[in-house]
DSSP file (Angstrom, degrees, kcal/mol; ACC not computed):
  #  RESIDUE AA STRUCTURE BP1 BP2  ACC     N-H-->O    O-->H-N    N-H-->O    O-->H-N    TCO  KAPPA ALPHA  PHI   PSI    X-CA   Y-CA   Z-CA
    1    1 A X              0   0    0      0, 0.0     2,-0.1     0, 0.0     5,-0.1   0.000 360.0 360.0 360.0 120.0    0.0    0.0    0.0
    2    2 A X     >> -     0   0    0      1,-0.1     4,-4.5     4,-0.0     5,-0.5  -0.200 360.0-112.8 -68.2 159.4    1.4    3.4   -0.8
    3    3 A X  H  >5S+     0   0    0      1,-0.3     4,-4.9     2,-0.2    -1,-0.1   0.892 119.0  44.9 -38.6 -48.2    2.2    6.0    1.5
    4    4 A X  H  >5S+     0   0    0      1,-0.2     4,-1.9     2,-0.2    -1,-0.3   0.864 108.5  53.8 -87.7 -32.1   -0.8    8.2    0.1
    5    5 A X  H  >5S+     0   0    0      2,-0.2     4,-1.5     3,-0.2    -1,-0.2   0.787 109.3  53.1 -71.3 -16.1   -3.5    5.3    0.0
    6    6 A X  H  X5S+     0   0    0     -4,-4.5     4,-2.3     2,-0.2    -2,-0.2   0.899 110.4  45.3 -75.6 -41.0   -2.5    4.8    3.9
    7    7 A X  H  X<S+     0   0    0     -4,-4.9     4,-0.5    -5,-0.5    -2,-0.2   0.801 109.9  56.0 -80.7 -14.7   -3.2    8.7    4.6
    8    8 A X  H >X S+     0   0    0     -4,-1.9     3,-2.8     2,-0.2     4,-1.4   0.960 112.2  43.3 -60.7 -72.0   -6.5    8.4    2.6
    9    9 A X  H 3X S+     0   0    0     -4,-1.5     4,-2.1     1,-0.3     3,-0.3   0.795 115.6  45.0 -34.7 -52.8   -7.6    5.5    5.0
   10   10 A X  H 3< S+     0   0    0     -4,-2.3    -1,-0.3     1,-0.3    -2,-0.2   0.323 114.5  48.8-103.9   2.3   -6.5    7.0    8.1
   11   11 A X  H << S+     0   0    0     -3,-2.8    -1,-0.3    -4,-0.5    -2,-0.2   0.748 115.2  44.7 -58.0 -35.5   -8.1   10.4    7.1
   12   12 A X  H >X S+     0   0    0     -4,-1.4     3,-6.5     1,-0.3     4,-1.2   0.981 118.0  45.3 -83.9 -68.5  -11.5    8.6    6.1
   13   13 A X  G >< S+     0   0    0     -4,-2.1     3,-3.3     1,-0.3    -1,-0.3   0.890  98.5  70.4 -32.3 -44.7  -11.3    6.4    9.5
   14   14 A X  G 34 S+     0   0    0      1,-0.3    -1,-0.3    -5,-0.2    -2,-0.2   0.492  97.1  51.6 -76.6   6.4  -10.5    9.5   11.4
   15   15 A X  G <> S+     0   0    0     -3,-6.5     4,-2.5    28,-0.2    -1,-0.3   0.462  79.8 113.3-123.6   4.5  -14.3   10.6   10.7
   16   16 A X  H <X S+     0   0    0     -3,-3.3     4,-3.0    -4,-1.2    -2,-0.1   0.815  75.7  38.8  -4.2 -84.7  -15.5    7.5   12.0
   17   17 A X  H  > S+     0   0    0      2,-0.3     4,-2.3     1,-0.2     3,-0.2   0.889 112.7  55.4 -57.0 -56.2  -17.1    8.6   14.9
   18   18 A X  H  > S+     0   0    0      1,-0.3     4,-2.0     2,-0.2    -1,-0.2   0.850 111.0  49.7 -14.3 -69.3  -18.7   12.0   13.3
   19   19 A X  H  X S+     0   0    0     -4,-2.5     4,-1.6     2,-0.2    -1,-0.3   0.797 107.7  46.4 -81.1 -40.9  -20.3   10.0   10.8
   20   20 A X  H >X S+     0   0    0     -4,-3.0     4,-1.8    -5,-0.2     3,-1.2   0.986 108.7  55.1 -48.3 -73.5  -21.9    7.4   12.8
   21   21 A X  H 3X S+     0   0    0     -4,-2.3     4,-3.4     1,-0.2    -2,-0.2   0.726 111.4  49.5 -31.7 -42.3  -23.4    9.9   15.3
   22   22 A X  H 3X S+     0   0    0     -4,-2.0     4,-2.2    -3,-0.2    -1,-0.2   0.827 104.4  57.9 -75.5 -28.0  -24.9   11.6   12.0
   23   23 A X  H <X S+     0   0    0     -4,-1.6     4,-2.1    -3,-1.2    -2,-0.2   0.851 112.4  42.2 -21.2 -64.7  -26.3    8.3   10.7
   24   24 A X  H  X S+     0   0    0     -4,-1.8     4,-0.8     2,-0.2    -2,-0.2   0.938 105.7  57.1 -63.9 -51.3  -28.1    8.0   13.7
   25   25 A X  H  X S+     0   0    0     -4,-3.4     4,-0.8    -5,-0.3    -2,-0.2   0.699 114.3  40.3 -37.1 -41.2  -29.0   11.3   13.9
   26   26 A X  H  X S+     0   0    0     -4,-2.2     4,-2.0     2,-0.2     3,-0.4   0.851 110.3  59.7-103.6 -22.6  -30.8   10.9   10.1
   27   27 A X  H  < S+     0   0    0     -4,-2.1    -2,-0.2     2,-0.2    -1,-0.2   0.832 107.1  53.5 -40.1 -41.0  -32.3    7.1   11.0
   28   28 A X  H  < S+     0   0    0     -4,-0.8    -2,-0.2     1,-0.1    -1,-0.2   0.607 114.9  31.6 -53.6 -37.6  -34.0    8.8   13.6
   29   29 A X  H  < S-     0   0    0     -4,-0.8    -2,-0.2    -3,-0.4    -1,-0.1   0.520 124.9 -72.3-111.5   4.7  -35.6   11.4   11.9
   30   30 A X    ><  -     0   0    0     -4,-2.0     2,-1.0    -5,-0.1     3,-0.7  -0.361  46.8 -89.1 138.6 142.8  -36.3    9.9    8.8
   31   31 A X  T 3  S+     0   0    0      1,-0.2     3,-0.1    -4,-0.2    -4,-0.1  -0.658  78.6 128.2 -85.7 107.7  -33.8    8.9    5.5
   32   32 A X  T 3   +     0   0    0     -2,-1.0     2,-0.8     1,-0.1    -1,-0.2   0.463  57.3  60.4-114.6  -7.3  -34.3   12.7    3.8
   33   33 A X    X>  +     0   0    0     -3,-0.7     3,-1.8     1,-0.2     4,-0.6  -0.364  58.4 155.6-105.1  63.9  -30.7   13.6    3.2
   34   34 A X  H 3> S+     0   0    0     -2,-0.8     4,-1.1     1,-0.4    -1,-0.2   0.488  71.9  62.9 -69.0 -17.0  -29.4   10.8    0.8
   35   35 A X  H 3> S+     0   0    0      1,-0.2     4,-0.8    -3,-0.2    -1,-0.4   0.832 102.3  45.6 -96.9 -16.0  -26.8   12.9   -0.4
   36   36 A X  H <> S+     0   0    0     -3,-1.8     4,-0.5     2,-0.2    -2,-0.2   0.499 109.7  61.7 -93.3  -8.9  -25.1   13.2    2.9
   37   37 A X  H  < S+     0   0    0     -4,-0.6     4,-0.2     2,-0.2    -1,-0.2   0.653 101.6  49.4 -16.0 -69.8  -25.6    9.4    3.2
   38   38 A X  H  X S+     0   0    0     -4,-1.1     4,-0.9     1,-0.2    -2,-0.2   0.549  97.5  65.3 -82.8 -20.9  -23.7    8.8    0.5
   39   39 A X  H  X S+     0   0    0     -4,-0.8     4,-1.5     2,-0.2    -2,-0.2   0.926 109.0  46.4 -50.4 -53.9  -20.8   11.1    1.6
   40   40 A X  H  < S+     0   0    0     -4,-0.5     4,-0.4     2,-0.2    -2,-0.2   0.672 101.9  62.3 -50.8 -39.6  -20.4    8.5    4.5
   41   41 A X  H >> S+     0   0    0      1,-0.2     3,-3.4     2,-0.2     4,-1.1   0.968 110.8  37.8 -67.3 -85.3  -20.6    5.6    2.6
   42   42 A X  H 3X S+     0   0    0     -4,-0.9     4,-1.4     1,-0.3    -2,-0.2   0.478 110.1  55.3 -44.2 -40.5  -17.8    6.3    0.9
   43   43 A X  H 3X S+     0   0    0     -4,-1.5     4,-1.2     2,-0.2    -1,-0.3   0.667 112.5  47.9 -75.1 -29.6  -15.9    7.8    3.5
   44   44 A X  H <>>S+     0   0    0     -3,-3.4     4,-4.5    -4,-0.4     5,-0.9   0.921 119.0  46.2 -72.5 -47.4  -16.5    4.1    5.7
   45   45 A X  H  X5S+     0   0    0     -4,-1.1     4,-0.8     1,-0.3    -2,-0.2   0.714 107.6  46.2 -67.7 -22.0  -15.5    2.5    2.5
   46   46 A X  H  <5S+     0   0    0     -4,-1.4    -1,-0.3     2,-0.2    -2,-0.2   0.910 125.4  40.9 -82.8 -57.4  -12.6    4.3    1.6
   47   47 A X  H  <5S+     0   0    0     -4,-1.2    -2,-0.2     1,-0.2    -3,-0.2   0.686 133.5  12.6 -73.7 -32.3  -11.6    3.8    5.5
   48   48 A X  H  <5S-     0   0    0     -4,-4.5    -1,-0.2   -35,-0.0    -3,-0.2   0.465 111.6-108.6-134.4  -2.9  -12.5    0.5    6.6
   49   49 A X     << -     0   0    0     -5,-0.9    -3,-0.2    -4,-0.8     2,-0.1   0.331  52.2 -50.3 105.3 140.7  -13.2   -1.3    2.8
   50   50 A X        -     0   0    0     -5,-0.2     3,-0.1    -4,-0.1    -4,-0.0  -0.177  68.8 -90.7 -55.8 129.1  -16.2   -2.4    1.4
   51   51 A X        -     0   0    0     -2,-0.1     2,-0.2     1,-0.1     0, 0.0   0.131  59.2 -98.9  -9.3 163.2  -19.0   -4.9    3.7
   52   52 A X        -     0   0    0     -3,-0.0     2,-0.6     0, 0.0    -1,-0.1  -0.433  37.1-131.6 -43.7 143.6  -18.1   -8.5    2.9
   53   53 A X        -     0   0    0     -2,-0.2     2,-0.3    -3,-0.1    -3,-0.0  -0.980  12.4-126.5-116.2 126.6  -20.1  -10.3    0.3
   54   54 A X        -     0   0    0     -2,-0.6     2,-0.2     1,-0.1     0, 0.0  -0.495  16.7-131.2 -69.1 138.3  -21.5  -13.5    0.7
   55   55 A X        +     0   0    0     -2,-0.3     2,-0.3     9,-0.0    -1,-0.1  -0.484  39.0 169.0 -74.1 129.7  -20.7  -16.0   -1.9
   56   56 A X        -     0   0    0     -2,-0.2     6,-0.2     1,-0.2     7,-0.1  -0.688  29.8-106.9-142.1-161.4  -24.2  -17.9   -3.0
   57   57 A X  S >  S-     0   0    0      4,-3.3     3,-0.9    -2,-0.3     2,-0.2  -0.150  71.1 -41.3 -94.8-164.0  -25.6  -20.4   -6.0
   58   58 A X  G >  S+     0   0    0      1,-0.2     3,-0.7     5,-0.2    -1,-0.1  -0.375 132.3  19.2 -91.1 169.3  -27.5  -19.4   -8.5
   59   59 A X  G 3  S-     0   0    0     -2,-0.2    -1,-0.2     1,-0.2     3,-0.1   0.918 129.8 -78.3  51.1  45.5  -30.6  -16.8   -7.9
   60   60 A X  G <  S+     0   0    0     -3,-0.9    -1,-0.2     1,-0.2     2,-0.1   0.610 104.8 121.8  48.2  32.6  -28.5  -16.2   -4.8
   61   61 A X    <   -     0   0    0     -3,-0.7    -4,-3.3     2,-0.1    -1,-0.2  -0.387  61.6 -12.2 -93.0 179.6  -29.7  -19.4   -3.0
   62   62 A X  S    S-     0   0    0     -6,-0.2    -5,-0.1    -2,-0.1    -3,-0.0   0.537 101.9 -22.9  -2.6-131.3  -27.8  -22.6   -1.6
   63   63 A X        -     0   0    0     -7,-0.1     2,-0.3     1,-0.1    -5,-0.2  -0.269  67.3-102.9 -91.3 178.3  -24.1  -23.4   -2.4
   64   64 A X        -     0   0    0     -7,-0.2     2,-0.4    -4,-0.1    -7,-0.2  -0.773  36.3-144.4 -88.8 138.5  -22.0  -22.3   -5.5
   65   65 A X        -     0   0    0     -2,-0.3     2,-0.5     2,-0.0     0, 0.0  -0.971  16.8-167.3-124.4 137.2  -21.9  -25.2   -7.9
   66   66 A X        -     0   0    0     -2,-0.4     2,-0.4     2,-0.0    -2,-0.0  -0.976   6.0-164.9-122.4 152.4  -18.4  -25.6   -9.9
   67   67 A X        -     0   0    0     -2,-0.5     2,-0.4     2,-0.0    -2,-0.0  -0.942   4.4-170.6-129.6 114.4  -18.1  -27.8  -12.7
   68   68 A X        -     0   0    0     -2,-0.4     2,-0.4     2,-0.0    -2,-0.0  -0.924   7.3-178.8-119.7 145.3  -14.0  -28.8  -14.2
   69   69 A X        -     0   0    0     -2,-0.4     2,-0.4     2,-0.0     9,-0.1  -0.966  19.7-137.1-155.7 117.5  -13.8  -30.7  -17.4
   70   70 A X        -     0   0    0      7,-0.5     7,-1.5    -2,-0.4     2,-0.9  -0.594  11.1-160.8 -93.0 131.3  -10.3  -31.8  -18.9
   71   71 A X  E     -A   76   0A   0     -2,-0.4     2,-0.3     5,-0.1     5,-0.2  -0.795  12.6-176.5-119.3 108.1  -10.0  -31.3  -22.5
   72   72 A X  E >   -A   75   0A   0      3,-1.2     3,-2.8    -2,-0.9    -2,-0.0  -0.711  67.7 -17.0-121.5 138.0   -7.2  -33.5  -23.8
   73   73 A X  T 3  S-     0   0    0      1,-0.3    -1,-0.1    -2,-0.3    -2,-0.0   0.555 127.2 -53.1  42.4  33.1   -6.1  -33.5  -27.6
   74   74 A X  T 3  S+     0   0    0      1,-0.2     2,-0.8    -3,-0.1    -1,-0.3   0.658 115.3 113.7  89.6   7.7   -9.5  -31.6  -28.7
   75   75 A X  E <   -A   72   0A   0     -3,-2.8    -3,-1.2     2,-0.0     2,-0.6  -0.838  61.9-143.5-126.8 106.9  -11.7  -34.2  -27.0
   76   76 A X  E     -A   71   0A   0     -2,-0.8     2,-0.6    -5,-0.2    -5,-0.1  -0.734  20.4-165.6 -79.6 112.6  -14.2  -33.1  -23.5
   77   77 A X              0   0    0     -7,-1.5    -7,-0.5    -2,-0.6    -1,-0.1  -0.929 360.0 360.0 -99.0 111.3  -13.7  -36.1  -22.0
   78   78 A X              0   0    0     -2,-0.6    -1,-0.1    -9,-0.1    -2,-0.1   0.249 360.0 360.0-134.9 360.0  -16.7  -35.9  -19.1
């Protein structure tokens, strides 16, 4: 990681607190300010990296299904 992507993180972190407290503040009265929302998001992601995503099958039910097939001299042998 460069030097400059480390002081973008550890500015963005460094509003941490700020930005939850206003979170709350607009969950509480109601989601009108979207644009100031989206200032946050970014500012968490940029700081602490985007949520995890869970891995899923297809229509984003049960396991992921992988399928390997060796293909010797032009011939799918399966």
């Amino acid at each position: 990681m460069t030097k400059m992507a480390a002081d973008l993180r550890s500015l963005c972190r460094s509003y941490t607190e700020t930005t939850v407290r206003t979170v709350a503040g607009i969950a509480q009265k109601g989601p009108k300010d979207s644009d100031k929302l989206t200032a946050i998001a970014m500012l968490w992601e940029r700081g602490w990296g985007k949520p995890v995503q869970p891995h899923a099958g297809a229509d984003g039910e049960g396991d992921i299904r992988v399928t390997i097939r060796n293909i010797i001299n032009g011939e799918d042998k399966t």
